[in-house]
C-alpha positions in Angstrom: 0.0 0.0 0.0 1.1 3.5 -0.1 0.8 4.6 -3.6 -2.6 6.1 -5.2 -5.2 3.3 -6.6 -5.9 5.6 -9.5 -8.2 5.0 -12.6 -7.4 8.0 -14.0 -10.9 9.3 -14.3 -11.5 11.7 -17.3 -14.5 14.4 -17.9 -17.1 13.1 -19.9 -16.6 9.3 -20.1 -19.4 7.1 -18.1 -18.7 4.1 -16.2 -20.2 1.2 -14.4 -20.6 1.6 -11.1 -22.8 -0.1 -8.2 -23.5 2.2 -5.0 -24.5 1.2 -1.1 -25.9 3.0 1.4 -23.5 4.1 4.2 -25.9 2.5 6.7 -25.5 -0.8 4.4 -22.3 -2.1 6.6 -22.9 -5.4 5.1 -23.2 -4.5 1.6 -26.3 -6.3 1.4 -28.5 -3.9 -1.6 -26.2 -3.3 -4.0 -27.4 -0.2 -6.7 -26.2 -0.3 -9.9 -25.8 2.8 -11.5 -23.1 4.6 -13.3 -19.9 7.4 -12.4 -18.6 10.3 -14.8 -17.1 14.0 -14.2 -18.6 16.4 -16.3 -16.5 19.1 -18.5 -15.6 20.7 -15.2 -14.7 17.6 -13.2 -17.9 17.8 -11.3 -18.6 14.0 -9.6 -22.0 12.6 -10.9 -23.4 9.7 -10.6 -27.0 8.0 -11.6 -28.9 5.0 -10.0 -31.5 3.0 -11.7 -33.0 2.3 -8.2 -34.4 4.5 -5.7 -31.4 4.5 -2.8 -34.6 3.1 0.4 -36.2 -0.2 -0.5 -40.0 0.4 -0.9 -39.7 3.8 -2.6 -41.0 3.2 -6.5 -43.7 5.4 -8.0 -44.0 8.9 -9.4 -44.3 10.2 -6.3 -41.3 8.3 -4.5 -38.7 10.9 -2.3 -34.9 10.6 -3.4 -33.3 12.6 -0.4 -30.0 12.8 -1.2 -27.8 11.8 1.0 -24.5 13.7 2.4 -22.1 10.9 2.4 -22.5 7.4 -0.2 -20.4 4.7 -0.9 -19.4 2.8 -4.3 -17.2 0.8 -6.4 -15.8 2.4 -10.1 -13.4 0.2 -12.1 -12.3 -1.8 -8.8 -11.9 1.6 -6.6 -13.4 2.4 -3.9 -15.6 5.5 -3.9 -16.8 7.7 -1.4 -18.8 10.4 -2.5 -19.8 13.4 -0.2 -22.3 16.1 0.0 -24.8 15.0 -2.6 -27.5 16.6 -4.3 -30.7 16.0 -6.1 -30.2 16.6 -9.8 -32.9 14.7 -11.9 -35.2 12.0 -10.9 -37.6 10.2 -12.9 -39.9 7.6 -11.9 -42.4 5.8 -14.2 -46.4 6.2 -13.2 -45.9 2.7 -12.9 -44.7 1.4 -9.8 -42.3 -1.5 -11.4 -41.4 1.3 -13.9 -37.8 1.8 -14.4 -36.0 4.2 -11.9 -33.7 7.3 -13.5 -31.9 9.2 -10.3 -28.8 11.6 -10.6 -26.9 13.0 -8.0 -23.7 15.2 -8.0 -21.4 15.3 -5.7 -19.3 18.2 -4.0 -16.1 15.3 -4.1 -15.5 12.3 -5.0 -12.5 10.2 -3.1 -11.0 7.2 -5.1 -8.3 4.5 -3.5 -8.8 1.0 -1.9 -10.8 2.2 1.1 -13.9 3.8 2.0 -14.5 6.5 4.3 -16.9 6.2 7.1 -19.7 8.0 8.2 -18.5 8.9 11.8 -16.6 12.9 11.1 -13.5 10.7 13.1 -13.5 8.3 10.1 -13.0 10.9 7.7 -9.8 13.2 9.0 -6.4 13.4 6.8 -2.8 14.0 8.3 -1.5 14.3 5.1 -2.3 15.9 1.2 -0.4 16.1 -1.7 -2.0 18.9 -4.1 -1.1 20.7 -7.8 -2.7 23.9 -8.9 -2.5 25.4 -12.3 0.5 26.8 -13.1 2.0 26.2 -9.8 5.9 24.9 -11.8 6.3 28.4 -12.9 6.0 29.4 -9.1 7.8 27.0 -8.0 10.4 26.9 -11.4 10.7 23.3 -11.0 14.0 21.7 -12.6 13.4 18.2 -12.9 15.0 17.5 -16.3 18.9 17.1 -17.0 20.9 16.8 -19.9 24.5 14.8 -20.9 26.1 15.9 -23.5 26.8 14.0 -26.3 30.1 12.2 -27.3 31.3 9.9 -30.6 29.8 7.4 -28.8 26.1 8.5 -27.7 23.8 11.4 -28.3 22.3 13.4 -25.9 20.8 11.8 -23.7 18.1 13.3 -20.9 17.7 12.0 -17.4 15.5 12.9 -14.4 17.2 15.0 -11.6 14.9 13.8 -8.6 15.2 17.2 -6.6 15.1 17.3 -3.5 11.9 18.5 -0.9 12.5 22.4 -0.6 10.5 23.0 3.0 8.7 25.8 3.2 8.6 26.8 7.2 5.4 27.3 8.8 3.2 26.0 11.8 0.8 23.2 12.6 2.7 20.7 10.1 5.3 20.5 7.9 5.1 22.1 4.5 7.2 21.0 1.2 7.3 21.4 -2.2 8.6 18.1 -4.0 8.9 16.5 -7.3 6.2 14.8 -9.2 7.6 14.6 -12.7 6.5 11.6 -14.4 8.3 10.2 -17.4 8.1 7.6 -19.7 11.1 6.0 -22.2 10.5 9.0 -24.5 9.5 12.2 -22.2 9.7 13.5 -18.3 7.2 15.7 -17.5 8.4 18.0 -15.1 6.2 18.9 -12.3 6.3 19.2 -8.6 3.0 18.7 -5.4 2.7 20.5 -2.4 3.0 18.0 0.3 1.7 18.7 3.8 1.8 16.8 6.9 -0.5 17.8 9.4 0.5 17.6 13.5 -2.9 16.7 13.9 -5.5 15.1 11.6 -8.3 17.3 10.4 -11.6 16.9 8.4 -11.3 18.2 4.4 -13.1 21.3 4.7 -11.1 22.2 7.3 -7.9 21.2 5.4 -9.1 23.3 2.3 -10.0 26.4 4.8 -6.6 26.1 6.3 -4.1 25.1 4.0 -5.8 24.9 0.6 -6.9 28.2 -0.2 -4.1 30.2 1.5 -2.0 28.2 -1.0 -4.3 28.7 -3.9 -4.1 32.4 -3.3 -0.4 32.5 -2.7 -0.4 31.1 -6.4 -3.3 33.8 -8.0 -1.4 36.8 -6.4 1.6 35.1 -8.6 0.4 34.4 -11.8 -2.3 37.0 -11.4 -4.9 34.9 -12.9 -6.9 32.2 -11.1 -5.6 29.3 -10.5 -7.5 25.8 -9.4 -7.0 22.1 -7.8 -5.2 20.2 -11.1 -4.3 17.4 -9.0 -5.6 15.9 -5.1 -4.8 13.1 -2.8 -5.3 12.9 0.9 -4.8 10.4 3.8 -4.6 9.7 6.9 -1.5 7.5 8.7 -3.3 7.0 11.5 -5.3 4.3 10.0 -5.1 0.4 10.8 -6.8 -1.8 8.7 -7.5 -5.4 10.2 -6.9 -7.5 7.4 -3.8 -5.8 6.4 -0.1 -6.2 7.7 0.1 -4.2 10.6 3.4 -2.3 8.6 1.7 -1.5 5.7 1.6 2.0 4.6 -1.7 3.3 4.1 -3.0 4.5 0.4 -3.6 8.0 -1.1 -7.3 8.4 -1.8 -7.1 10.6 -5.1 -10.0 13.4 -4.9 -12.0 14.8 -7.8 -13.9 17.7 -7.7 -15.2 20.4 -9.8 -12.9 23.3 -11.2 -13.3 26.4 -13.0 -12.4 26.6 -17.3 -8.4 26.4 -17.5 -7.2 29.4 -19.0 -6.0 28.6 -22.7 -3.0 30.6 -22.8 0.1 29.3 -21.2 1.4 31.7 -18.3 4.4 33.4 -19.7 7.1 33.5 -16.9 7.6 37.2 -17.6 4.3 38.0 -16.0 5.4 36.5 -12.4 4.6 38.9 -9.3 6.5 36.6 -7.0 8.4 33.5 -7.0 9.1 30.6 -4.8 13.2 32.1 -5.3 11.8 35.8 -4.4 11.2 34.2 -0.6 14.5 34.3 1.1 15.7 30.9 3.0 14.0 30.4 6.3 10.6 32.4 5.3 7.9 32.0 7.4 5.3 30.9 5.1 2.9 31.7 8.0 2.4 35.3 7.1 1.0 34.4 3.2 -1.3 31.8 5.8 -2.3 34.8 8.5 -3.3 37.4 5.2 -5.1 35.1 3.2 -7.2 34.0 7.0 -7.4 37.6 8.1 -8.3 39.5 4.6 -11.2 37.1 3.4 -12.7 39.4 1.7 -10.2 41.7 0.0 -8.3 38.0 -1.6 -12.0 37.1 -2.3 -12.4 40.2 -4.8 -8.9 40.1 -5.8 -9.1 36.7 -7.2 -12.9 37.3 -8.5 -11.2 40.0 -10.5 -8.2 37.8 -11.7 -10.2 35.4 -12.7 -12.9 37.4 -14.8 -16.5 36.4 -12.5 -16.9 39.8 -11.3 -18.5 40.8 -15.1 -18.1 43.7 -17.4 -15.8 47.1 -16.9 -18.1 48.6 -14.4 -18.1 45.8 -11.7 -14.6 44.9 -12.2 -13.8 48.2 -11.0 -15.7 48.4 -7.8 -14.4 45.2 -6.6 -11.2 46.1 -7.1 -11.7 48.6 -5.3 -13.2 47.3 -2.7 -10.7 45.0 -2.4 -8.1 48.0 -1.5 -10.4 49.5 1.3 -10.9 46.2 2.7 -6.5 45.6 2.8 -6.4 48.5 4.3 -9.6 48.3 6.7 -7.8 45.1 8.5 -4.3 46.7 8.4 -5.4 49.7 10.0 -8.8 49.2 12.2 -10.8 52.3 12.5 -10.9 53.9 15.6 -13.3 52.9 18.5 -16.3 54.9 18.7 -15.7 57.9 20.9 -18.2 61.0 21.2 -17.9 62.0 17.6 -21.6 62.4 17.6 -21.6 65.1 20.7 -19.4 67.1 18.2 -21.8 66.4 15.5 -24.7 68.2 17.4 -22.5 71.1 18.5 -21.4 71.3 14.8 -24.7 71.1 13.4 -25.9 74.0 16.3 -23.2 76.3 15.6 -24.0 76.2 12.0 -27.7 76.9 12.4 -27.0 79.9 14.3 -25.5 81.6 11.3 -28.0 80.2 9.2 -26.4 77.9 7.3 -27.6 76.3 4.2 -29.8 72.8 4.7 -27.3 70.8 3.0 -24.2 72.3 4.5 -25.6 71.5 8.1 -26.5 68.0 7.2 -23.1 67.4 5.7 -21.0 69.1 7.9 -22.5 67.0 11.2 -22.9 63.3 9.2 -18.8 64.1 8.7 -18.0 65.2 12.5 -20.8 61.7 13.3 -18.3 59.8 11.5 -14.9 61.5 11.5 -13.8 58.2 13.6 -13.8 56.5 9.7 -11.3 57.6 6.9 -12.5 58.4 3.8 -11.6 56.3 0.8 -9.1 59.4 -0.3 -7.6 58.9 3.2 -6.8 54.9 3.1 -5.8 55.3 -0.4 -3.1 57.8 0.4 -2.0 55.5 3.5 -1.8 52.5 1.1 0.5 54.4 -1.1 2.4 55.2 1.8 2.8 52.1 3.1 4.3 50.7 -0.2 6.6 53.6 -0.7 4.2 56.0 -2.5 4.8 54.4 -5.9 1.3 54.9 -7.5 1.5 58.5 -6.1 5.1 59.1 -7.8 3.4 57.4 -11.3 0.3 60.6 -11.3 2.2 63.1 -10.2 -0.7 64.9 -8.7 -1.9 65.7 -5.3 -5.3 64.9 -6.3 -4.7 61.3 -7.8 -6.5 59.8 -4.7 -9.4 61.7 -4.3 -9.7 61.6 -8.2 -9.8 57.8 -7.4 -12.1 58.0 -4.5 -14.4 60.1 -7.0 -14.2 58.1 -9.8 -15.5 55.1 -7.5 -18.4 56.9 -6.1 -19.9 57.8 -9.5 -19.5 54.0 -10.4 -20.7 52.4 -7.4 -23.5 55.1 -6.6 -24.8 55.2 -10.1 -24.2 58.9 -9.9 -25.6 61.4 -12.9 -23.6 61.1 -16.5 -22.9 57.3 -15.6 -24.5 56.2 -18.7 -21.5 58.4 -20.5 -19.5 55.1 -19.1 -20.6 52.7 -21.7 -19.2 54.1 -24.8 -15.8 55.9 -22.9 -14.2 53.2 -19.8 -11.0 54.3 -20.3 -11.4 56.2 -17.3 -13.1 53.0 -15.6 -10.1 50.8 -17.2 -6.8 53.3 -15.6 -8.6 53.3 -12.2 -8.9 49.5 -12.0 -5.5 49.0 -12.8 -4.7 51.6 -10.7 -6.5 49.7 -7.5 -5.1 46.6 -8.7 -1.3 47.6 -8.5 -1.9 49.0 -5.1 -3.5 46.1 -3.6 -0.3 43.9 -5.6 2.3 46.5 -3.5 0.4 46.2 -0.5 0.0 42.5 -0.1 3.6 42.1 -0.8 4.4 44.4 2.0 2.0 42.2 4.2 4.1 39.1 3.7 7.1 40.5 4.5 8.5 42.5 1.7 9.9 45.7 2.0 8.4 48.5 -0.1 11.7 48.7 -2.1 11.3 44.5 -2.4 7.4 45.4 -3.7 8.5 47.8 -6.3 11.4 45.8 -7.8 9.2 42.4 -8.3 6.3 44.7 -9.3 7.8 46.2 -11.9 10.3 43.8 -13.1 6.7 41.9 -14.9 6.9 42.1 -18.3 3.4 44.5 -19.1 4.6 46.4 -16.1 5.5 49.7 -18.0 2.5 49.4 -20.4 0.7 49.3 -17.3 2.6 52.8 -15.7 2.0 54.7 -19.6 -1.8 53.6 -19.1 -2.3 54.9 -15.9 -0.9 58.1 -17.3 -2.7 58.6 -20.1 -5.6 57.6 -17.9 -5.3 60.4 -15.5 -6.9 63.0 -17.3 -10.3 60.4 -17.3 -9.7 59.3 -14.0 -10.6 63.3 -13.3 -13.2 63.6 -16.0 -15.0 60.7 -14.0 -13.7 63.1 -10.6 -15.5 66.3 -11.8 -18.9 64.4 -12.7 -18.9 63.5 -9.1 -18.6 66.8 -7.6 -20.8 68.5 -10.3 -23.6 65.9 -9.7 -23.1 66.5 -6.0 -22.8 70.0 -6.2 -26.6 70.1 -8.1 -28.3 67.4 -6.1 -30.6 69.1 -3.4 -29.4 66.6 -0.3 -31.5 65.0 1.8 -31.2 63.3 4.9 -29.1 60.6 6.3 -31.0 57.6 6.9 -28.9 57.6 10.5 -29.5 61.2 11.0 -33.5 61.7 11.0 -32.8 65.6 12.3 -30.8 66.1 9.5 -31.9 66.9 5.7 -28.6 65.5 4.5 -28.0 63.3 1.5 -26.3 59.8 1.6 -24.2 60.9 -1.1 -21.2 62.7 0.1 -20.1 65.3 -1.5 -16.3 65.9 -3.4 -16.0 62.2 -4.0 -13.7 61.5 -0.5 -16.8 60.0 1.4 -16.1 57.8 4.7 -15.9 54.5 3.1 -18.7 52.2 4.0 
């Protein structure tokens, strides 16, 4: 035992399979049926019996259930966390039976995995995401030169585990090239041990995704599971040698549509050789569990689900203010809104405008919260004002704070945005570089280390000329923001019902919600 009972499973092609209820110990009912992954590697299977004994009809139930077990190709197969796709019944009750289910993952070895959450904890994973050998510039393949006597000839290297330092288990990258008398493939797996077993969803919230990210913030497009096994050592099996190793379970489960260009190594924002010997690989851990969010609309961005020009650029927006937001907490509530009454007294006195009260004691209520001008100048700051050096203009952020309020807000003139984004298109990269320059300082890098793998990507400069030439749109999207706030007649804040004031802040630098 010990190595991975595979069948190499591939989308789109059916097999025979016969399933048992988990509660079936004795394997008594067996269900024939049949296994396939569809385009996207999503587990499916279909019975043609109900899964309870007794249920036939059109009106029979066909709960799915959350864990089932089955046999593919001489495999064991565990399937988890099913659900109801299609079920037919004929109006009569010996009618044939049509049920399909798919499954969140499917786990494939020479064991199943039991229904008790003790029976189905790993110590141990070995995973590949897409384009994870440019990250980790794996060297696998060597060449001899030739002599009189033989041509060249290539050979496998066998590199050596490179640890990767961290807590709560052991962390390596290692080889996985495979190679036949003709070709090696070069490719290398994350391997993890655990200290302590843990359940899969765990495992994925833990160590999975940090790692998925660490590997999107690379490539800076998304990148998914390409290859899964998992076990757990702690396992004894009666009618085994007590020795014997225990197997892999291979695990399929669904994945987004593989980008069809290759990754050109040019494009690299980091690289396993960029962290310096002894890295604590904890930090990439601690940001990816701390900034859920922001690394959720980071990678929605990179990998093109957020939607057209308009939404692209409010999440990457958002996923600035939220970087910054869990770097630097707001303040605790103190008695901002005592000023805000004495503010919005003193101004009634001399007869102030309506609107000018309102304003002027919503921003002393709130004062506690920077604006989005505000965070984006401390972001800049924190990664050695580089986006400020590229615009060259006081004003850059709170043209960029602007520009985002007529977006998000839906402000007056937005409909100008359909025919002219390239105001839209400068201001997303714009958020998309800082978050890049911040994140990199969050790991560990200096601003100086930020700036030098930032711009050492091979579109980096294109990048810095668009932004530019962008500028003057980023402030054409600015001034609709203050002349659409300058004509609105404000109303009230919905917080502030003595007030008149409007929720739209005006000059485009509004506390960021």
């Amino acid at each position: 035992m010990g190595e991975i009972v595979d069948p190499d499973l591939k989308p789109d092609e059916q097999h025979p399979a016969v399933y048992w209820k988990v509660t079936d110990k004795d394997r008594a009912r067996p269900l024939p049926g049949l296994f396939w992954l569809t385009a996207n590697g999503l587990p499916m299977i279909q019975l043609h019996e109900p899964l309870d004994p007794g249920e036939a009809g059109m009106f029979a139930s066909h709960d799915a259930p959350s864990l089932l077990h089955g046999l593919i190709m001489g495999n064991t197969l565990t399937l988890t966390d099913l659900e109801l796709v299609i079920s037919r019944q004929s109006m009569r009750s010996a009618g044939p039976v049509l049920v399909r289910y798919s499954a969140r993952m499917a786990l494939v070895g020479d064991y199943w995995l039991g229904d008790e959450e003790a029976d189905r904890v790993f110590d141990q994973v070995k995973v590949r995401y897409w384009d994870q050998d440019r990250w980790t510039e794996t060297q696998s393949v060597g060449l001899q030169n030739p002599t009189e006597e033989t041509p060249v000839s290539i050979h496998h290297l066998r590199p050596a585990p490179i640890p990767l330092a961290c807590t709560g288990g052991r962390l390596e990258v290692r080889d996985a090239s495979s190679w036949n008398p003709t070709a090696i493939h070069p490719s290398s797996n994350f391997h993890i041990e655990l200290d302590e077993p843990t359940t899969l969803p765990q495992l994925i919230e833990d160590w999975l995704l940090p790692l998925q990210f660490l590997l999107v913030s690379a490539t800076s497009r998304y990148s998914d599971v390409e290859y899964m096994a998992v076990r757990n050592t702690n396992l004894v099996f009666p009618d085994k040698p007590h020795n014997s190793q225990v197997s892999w379970l291979r695990v399929y489960t669904s994945q987004r549509k593989r980008p069809a260009k290759d990754l050109l190594s040019g494009t690299m924002l980091h690289r396993l050789s960029d962290f310096p010997d002894g890295y604590d690989f904890d930090r990439v851990f601690d940001v990816v569990r701390t900034n859920r969010f922001a690394v959720g609309q980071y990678s929605a961005v990179k990998s093109d689900q957020t939607g057209g020009h308009l939404t692209t650029f409010v999440a990457s927006a958002q996923a600035v203010e939220a970087l910054d937001r869990v770097a630097h907490p707001d303040a605790p509530v103190g008695d901002e809104g005592e000023w805000s009454k004495k503010v919005k007294a003193a101004l009634r006195e001399i007869d102030a405008p309506k609107r000018i009260v309102s304003s002027a004691s919503y921003g002393a209520k709130k004062s506690y919260r920077p604006s989005l001008e505000a965070r984006l100048n401390r972001v800049d700051a924190d990664t050695g004002k580089v986006v400020g050096g590229i615009y060259k203009s006081k004003s850059w952020a709170a043209d960029l704070a602007a520009a985002r309020n007529v977006v998000a807000h839906g402000l007056e003139n937005t409909e100008l945005l359909k025919t002219d984004v390239r105001g839209v298109q400068a201001a997303t990269e714009t958020y998309l570089l800082l978050f890049e320059l911040r994140l990199l300082t969050l790991i560990g890098f200096t601003a100086e280390q930020a700036d030098s793998l930032s711009s050492r990507r091979g579109y980096y400069w294109t990048t810095v000329q668009q932004l530019k030439d962008g500028a003057a749109h980023i402030q054409a999207l600015a001034s609709r923001s203050e002349s659409t706030a300058q004509s609105l007649q404000v109303s009230k804040p919905r917080d502030d019902p003595s007030s008149n004031a409007s929720s739209i802040e005006p000059g485009g630098s509004s506390p960021s919600a």
